[in-house]
C-alpha atoms as a printed R data frame, in Angstrom:
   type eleno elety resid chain resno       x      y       z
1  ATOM     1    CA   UNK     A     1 145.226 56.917 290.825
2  ATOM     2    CA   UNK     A     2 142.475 59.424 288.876
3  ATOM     3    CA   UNK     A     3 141.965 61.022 291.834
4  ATOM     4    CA   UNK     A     4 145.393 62.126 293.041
5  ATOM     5    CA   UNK     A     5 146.013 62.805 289.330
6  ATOM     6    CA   UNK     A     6 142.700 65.196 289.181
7  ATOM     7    CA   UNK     A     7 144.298 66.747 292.734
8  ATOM     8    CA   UNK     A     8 147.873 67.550 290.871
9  ATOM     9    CA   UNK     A     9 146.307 68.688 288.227
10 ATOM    10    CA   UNK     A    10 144.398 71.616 290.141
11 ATOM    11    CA   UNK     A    11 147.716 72.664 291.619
12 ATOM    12    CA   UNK     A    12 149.459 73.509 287.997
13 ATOM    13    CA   UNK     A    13 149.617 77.169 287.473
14 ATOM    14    CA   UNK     A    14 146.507 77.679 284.886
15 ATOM    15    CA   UNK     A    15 148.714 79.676 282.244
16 ATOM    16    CA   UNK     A    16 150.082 75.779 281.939
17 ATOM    17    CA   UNK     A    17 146.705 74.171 281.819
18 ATOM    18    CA   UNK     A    18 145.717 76.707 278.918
19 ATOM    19    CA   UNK     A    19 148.836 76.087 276.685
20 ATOM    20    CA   UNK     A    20 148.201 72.431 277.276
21 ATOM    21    CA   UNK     A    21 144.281 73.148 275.618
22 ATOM    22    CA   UNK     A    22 146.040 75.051 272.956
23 ATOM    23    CA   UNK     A    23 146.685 73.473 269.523
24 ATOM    24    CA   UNK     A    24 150.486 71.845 269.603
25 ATOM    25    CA   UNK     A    25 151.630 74.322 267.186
26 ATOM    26    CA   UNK     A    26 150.148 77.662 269.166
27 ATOM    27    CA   UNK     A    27 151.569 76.026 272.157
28 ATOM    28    CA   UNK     A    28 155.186 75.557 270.718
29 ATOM    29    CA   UNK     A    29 155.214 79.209 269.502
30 ATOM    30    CA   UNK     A    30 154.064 80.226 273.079
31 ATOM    31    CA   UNK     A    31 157.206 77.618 274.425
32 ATOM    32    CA   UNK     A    32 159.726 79.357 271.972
33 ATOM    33    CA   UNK     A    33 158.302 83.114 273.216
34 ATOM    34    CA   UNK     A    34 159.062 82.511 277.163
């Protein structure tokens, strides 16, 4: 289960994996931007 989650994980597009490390409300401005 961690692993194949770890292996999905590598294949989302990193401009998703940094809005997902970014504070809630920086992410939901970023959201309402695109």
């Amino acid at each position: 289960g961690i692993a194949n989650r770890a292996g999905r994980l590598r294949s989302v597009p990193e401009d998703i994996i940094k809005l997902n490390l970014m504070p809630s409300d920086t992410a939901t401005v970023t959201a309402k931007g695109i």
